[in-house]
LODOVO-755755 format. One record per residue (C-alpha): residue number from 0; z, y, x; residue in three letters. Coordinates in Angstrom, 3 decimals, padded with zeros to 6 digits. Example, Ala and Ser with C-alpha at 12.3 -4.5 7.8 and 13.67 -1.06 7.14 Angstrom:
0 | 007.800 | -004.500 | 012.300 | ala
1 | 007.140 | -001.060 | 013.670 | ser
# end
This chain:
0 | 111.958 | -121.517 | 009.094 | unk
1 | 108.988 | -124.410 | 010.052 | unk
2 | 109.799 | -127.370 | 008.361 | unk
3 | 108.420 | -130.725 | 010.595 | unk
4 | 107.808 | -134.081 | 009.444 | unk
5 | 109.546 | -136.582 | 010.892 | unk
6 | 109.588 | -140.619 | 011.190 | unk
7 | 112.719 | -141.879 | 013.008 | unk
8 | 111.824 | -145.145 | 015.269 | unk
9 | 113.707 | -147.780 | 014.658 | unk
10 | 115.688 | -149.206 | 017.574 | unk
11 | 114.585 | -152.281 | 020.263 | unk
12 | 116.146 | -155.098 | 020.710 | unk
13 | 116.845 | -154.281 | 024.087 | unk
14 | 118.305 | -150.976 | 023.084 | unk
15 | 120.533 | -153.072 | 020.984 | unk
16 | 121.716 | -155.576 | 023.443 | unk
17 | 122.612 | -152.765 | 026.084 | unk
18 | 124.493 | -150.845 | 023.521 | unk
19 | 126.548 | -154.087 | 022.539 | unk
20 | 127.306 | -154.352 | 026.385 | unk
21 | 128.342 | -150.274 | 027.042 | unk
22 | 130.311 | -150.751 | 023.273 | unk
23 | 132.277 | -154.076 | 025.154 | unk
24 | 132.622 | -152.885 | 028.950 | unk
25 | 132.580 | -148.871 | 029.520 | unk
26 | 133.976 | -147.432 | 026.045 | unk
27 | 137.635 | -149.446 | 027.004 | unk
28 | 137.368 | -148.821 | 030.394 | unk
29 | 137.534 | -145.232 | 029.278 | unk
30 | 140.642 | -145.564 | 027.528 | unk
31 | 142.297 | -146.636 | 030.910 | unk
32 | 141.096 | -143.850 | 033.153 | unk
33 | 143.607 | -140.897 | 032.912 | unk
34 | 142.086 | -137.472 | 032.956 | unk
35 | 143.937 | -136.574 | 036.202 | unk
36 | 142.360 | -135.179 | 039.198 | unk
37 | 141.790 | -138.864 | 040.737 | unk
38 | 140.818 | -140.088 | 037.344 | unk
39 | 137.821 | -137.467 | 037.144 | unk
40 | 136.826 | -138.846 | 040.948 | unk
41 | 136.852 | -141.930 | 039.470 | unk
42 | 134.872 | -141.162 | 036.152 | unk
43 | 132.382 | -139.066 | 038.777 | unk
44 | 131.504 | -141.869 | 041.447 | unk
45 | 131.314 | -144.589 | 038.017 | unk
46 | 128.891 | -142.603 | 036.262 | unk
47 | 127.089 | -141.771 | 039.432 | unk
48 | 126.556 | -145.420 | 040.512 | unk
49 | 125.516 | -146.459 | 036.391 | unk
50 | 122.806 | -143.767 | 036.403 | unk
51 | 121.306 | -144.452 | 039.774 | unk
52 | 120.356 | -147.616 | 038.300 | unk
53 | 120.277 | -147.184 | 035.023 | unk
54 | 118.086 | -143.959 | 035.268 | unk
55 | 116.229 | -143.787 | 038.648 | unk
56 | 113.865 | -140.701 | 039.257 | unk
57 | 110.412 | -140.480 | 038.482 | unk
58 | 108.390 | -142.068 | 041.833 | unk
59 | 107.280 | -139.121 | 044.384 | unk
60 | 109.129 | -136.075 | 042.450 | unk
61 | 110.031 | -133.229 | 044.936 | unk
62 | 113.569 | -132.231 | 044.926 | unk
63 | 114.420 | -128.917 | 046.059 | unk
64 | 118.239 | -127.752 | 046.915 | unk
65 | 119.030 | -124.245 | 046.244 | unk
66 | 122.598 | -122.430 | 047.451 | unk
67 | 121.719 | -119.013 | 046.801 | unk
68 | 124.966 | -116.165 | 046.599 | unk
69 | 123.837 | -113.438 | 044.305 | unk
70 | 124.984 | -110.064 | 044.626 | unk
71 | 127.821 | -110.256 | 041.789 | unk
72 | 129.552 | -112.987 | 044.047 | unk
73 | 128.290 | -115.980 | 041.932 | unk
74 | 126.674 | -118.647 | 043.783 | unk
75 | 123.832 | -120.415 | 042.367 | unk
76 | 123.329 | -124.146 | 042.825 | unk
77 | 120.842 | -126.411 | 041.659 | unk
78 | 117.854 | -128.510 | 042.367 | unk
79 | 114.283 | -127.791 | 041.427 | unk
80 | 112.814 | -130.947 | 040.230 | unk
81 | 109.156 | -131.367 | 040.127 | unk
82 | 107.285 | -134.294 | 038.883 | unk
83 | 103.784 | -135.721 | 040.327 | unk
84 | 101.699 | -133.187 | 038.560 | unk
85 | 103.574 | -130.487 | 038.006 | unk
86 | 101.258 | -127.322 | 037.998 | unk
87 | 102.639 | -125.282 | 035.849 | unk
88 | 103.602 | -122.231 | 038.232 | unk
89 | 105.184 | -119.316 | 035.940 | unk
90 | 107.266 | -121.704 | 033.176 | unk
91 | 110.615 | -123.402 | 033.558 | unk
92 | 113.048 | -125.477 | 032.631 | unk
93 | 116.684 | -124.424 | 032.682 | unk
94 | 118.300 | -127.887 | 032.518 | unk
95 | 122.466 | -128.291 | 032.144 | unk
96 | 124.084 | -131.622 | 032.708 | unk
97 | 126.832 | -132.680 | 030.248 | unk
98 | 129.835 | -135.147 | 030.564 | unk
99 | 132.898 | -132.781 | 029.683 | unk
100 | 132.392 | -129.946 | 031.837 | unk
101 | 133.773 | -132.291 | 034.692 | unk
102 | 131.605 | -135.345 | 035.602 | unk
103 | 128.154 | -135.057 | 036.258 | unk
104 | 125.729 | -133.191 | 038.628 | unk
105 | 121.882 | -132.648 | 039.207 | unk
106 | 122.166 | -135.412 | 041.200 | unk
107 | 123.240 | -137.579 | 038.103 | unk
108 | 120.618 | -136.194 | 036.236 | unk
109 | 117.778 | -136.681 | 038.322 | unk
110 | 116.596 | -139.328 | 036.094 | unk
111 | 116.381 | -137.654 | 033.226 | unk
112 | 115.288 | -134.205 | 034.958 | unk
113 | 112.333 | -135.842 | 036.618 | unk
114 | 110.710 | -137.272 | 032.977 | unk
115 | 111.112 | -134.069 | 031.620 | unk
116 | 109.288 | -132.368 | 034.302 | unk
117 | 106.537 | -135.362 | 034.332 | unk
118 | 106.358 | -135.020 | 030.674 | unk
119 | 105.998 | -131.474 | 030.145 | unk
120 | 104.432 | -130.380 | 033.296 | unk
121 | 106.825 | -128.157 | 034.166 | unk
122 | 109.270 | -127.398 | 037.122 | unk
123 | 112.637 | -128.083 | 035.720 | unk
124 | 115.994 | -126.222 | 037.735 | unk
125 | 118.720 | -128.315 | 037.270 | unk
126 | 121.916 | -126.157 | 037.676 | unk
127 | 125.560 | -127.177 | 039.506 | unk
128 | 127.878 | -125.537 | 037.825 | unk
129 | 131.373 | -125.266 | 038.503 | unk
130 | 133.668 | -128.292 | 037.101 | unk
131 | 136.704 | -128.808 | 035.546 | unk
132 | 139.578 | -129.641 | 036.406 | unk
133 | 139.417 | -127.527 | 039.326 | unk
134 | 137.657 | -124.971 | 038.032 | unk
135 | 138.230 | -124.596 | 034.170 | unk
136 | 136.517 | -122.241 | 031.954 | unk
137 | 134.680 | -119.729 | 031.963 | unk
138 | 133.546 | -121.100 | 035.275 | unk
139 | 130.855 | -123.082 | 033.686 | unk
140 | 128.993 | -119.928 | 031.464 | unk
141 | 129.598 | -117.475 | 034.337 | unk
142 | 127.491 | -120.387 | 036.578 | unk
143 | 124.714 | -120.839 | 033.639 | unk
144 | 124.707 | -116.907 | 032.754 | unk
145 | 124.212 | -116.493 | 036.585 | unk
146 | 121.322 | -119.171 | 037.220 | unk
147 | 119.790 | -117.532 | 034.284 | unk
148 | 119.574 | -114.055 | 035.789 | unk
149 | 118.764 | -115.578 | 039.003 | unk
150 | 115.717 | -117.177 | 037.796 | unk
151 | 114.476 | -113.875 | 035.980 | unk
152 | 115.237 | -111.607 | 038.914 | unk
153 | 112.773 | -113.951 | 041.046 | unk
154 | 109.959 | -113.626 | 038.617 | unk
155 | 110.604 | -115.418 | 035.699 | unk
156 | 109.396 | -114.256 | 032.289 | unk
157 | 112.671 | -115.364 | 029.640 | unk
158 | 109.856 | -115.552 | 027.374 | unk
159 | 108.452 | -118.200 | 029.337 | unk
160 | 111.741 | -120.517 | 030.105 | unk
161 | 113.457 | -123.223 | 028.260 | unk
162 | 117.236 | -123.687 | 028.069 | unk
163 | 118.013 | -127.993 | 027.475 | unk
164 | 120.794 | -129.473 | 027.922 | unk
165 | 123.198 | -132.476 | 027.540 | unk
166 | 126.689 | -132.895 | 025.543 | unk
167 | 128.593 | -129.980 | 027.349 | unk
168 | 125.698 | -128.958 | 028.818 | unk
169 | 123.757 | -128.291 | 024.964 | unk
170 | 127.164 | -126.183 | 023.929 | unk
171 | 126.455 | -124.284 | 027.245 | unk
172 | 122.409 | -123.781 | 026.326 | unk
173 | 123.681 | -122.485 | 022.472 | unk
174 | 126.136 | -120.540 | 023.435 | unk
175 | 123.794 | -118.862 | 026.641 | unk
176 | 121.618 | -117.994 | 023.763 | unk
177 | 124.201 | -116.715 | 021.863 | unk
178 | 125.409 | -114.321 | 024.444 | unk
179 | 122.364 | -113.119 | 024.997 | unk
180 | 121.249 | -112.314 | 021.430 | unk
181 | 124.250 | -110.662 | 020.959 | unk
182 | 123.879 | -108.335 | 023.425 | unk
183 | 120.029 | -107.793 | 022.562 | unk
184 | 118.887 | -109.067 | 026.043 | unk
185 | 115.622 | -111.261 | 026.132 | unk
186 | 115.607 | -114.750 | 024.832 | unk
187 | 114.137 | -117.892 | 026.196 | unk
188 | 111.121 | -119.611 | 024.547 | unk
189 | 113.566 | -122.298 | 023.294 | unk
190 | 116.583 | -123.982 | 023.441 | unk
191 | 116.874 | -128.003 | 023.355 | unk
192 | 120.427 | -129.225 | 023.001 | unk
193 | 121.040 | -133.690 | 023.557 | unk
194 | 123.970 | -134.674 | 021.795 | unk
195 | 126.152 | -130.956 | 021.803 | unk
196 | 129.488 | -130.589 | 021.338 | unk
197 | 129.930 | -127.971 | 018.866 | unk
198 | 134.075 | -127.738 | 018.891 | unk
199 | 135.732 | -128.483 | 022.029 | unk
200 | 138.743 | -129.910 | 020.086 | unk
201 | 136.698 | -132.546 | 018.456 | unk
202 | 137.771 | -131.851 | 015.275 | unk
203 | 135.180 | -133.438 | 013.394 | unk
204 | 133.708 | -136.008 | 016.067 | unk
205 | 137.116 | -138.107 | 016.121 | unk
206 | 136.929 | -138.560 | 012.181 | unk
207 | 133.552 | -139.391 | 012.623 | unk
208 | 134.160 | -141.824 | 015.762 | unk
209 | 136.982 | -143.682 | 013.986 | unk
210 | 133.923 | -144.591 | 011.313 | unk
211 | 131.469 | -145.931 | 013.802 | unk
212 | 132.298 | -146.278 | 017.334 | unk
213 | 130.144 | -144.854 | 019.621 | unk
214 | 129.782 | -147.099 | 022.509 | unk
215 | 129.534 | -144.538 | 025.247 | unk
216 | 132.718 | -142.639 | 024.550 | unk
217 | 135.802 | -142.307 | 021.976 | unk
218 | 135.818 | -138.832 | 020.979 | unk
219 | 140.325 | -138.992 | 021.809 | unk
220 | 138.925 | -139.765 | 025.362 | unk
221 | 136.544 | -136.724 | 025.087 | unk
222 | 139.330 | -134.439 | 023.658 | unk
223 | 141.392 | -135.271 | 026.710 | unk
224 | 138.799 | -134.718 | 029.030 | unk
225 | 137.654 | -131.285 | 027.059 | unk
226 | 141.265 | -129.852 | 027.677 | unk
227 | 141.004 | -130.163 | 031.519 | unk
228 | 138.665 | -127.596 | 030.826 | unk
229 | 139.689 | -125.312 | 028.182 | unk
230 | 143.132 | -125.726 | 026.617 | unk
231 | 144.058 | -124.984 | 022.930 | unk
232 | 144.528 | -121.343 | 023.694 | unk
233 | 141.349 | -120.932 | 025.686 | unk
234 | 139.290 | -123.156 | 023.071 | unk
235 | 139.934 | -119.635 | 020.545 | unk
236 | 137.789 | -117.446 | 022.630 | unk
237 | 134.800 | -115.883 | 021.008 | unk
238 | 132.384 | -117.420 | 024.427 | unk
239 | 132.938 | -120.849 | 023.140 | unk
240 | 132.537 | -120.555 | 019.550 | unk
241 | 129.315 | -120.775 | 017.999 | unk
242 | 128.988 | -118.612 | 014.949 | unk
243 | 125.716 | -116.690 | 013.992 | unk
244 | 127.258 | -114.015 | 012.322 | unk
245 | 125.726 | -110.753 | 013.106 | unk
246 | 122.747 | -112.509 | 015.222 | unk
247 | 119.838 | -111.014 | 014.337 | unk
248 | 117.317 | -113.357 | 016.700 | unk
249 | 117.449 | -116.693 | 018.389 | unk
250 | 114.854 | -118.981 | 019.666 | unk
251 | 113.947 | -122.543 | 018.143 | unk
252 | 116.082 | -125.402 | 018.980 | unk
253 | 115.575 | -128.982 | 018.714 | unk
254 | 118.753 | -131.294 | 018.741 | unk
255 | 118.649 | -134.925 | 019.222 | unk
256 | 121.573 | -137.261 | 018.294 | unk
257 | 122.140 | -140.932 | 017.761 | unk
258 | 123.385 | -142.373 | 014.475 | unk
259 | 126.023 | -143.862 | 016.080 | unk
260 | 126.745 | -140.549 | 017.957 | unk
261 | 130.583 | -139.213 | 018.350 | unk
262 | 129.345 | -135.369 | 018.327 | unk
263 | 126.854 | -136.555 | 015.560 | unk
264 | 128.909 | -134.516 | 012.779 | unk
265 | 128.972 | -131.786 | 015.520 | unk
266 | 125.100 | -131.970 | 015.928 | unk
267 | 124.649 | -132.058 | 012.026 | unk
268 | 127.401 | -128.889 | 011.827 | unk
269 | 124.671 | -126.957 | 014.149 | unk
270 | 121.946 | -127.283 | 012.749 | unk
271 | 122.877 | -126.384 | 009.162 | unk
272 | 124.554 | -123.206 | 010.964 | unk
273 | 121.133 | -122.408 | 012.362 | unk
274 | 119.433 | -123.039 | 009.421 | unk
275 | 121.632 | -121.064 | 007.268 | unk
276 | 121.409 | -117.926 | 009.693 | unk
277 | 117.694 | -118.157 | 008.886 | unk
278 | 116.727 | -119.544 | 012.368 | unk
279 | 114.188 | -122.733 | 013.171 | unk
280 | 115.762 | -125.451 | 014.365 | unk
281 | 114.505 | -129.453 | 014.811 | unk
282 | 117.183 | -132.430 | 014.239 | unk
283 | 116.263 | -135.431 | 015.037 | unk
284 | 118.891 | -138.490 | 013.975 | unk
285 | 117.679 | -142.090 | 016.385 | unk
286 | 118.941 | -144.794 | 014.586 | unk
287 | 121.376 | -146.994 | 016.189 | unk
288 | 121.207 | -144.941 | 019.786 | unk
289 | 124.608 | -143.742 | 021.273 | unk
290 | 125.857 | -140.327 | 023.384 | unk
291 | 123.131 | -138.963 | 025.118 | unk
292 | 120.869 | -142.066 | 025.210 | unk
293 | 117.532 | -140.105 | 026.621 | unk
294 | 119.534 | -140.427 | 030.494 | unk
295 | 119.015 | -144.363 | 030.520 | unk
296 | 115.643 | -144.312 | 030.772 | unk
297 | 115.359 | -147.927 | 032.287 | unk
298 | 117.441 | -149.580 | 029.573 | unk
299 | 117.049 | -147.701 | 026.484 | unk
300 | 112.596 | -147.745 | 025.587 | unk
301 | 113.448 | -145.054 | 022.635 | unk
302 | 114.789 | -142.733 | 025.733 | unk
303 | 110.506 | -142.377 | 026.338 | unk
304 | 110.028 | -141.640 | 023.364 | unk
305 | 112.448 | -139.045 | 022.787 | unk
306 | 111.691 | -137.638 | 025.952 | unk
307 | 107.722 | -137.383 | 024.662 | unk
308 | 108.978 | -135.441 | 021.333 | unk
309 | 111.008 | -133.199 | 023.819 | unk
310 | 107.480 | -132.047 | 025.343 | unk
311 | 106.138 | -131.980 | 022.430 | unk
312 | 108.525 | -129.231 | 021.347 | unk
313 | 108.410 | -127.645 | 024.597 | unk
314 | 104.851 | -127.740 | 023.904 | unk
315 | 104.746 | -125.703 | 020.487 | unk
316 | 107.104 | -122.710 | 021.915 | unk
317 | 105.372 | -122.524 | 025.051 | unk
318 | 102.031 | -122.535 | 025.534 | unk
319 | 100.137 | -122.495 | 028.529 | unk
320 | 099.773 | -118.824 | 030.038 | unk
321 | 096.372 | -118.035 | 031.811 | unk
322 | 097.936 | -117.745 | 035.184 | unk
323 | 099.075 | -121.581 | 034.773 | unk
324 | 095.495 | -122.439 | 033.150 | unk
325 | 094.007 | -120.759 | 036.649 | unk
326 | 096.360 | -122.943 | 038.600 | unk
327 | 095.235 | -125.761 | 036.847 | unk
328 | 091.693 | -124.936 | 037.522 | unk
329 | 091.619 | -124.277 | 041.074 | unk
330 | 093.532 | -127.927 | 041.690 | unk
# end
């Protein structure tokens, strides 16, 4: 296991002010919008119309819709998102939104997708998977599992992708992993995981919540939300728990939390799993940043810089290959 030295930097003023306006305005609002059918619309267009201005895409990056039915009846759906600059031609991003398994899109993320490419000079596919409650699990895996093979069986190296991902979206990165190093199948180059849930019954975040808020989200509202998705009975099955046992290989993973993070016992509970299997993994604690703070790249400044140590991971597991190095050459 590579040990890393790490400074944490401390948080803006800025970043302090916004998170004492989300703590006073969104977190109750959250309390009051039911996890029905019409309260997920609502949830959807609210978060939607906050991260269009909160977290705008980077200026002139190419989006790219893909519908594509593959031959075992999925349906993959997405967006390739390349940045200004983007020139790396045989590397990838597998990107997974977050927000319960029921809110957000590509479309949400586009923000956040569009720095990452920028930053690491990569083309990043940001998949739509299937959402709760309409579709509850295991729509969502099937839809990852799928844009996984999809991308390999149109000339990706696995080697030569990294799985990230976002709250629900970094359980559904691990536990991709997982399935695949369990069944011995080729694993990505790395796996980067933004504030994961680690139990869908929030066992451990709503402890930690009722010690310090986080301003984004109560982890009760979360739990609510989570069982739209998966119910108590469903939450038992083996593709949603993460457990290293009998893993004999898994790729680096970095994990980013705030200190003021719900899932931040979750994100904690990870990492000393990986560790303790005998894997490499990165945790990075941001002092005073909420739930997924890297998306609100206009308001939070430490959203940059997380985004920089991203690519700088990115960067360690997955060096240029010649082919891109040619690319680059021939610009």
């Amino acid at each position: 296991m590579r040990l890393h030295n790490w400074q944490p930097p401390g948080i803006s003023r800025r970043s302090r002010v916004a998170i004492g306006l989300i703590g006073a305005t969104w977190r109750p609002l959250t309390f009051v919008i039911p996890p029905s059918r019409a309260g997920v619309r609502a949830m959807r267009a609210l978060i939607a119309g906050a991260l269009s201005v909160t977290s705008p895409p980077v200026c002139g990056t190419d989006f790219v819709r893909v519908d594509e039915q593959m031959g075992n009846g999925l349906v993959v759906r997405g967006s390739w998102v390349r940045a200004p600059g983007t020139s790396r031609a045989d590397d990838a991003i597998l990107y997974i939104h977050g927000s319960g398994y029921a809110i957000c899109s590509s479309e949400t993320h586009r923000g956040l997708t569009s720095h990452l490419s920028a930053a690491t000079g990569l083309p990043v596919f940001s998949i739509d998977y299937r959402l709760s409650p309409t579709h509850r699990y295991p729509a969502a895996p099937q839809d990852v599992r799928g844009a996984w093979e999809w991308l390999i069986a149109n000339g990706r190296d696995p080697a030569r992708i990294v799985v990230a991902g976002d709250s629900a979206g970094g359980h559904l990165a691990i536990t991709l992993a997982l399935e695949l190093a369990r069944a011995g199948e080729p694993l990505p180059a790395a796996v980067v995981a933004l504030s994961p849930i680690l139990d869908l019954s929030m066992t451990a975040a709503i402890p930690r919540d009722r010690i310090e808020r986080d301003p984004f989200a109560a982890a009760v509202v979360a739990r609510k939300l989570l069982l739209t998705y998966a119910d108590a009975e469903a939450q038992r099955d083996e593709g949603l728990r993460i457990d290293f046992r009998g893993v004999h290989a898994f790729p680096p993973v970095l994990i980013h939390a705030g200190s003021r993070e719900m899932l931040g016992a979750d994100c904690t509970e990870l990492a000393r799993r990986i560790r303790g299997a005998g894997f490499e993994v990165e945790h990075r604690v941001w002092p005073g940043q909420m739930h997924v703070f890297q998306a609100m790249t206009v308001v939070f400044p430490e959203s940059h810089v997380a985004i920089a140590d991203i690519a700088r991971f990115v960067a360690t597991h997955l060096p240029v290959a010649k082919s891109n190095l040619t690319a680059v050459a021939s610009a």
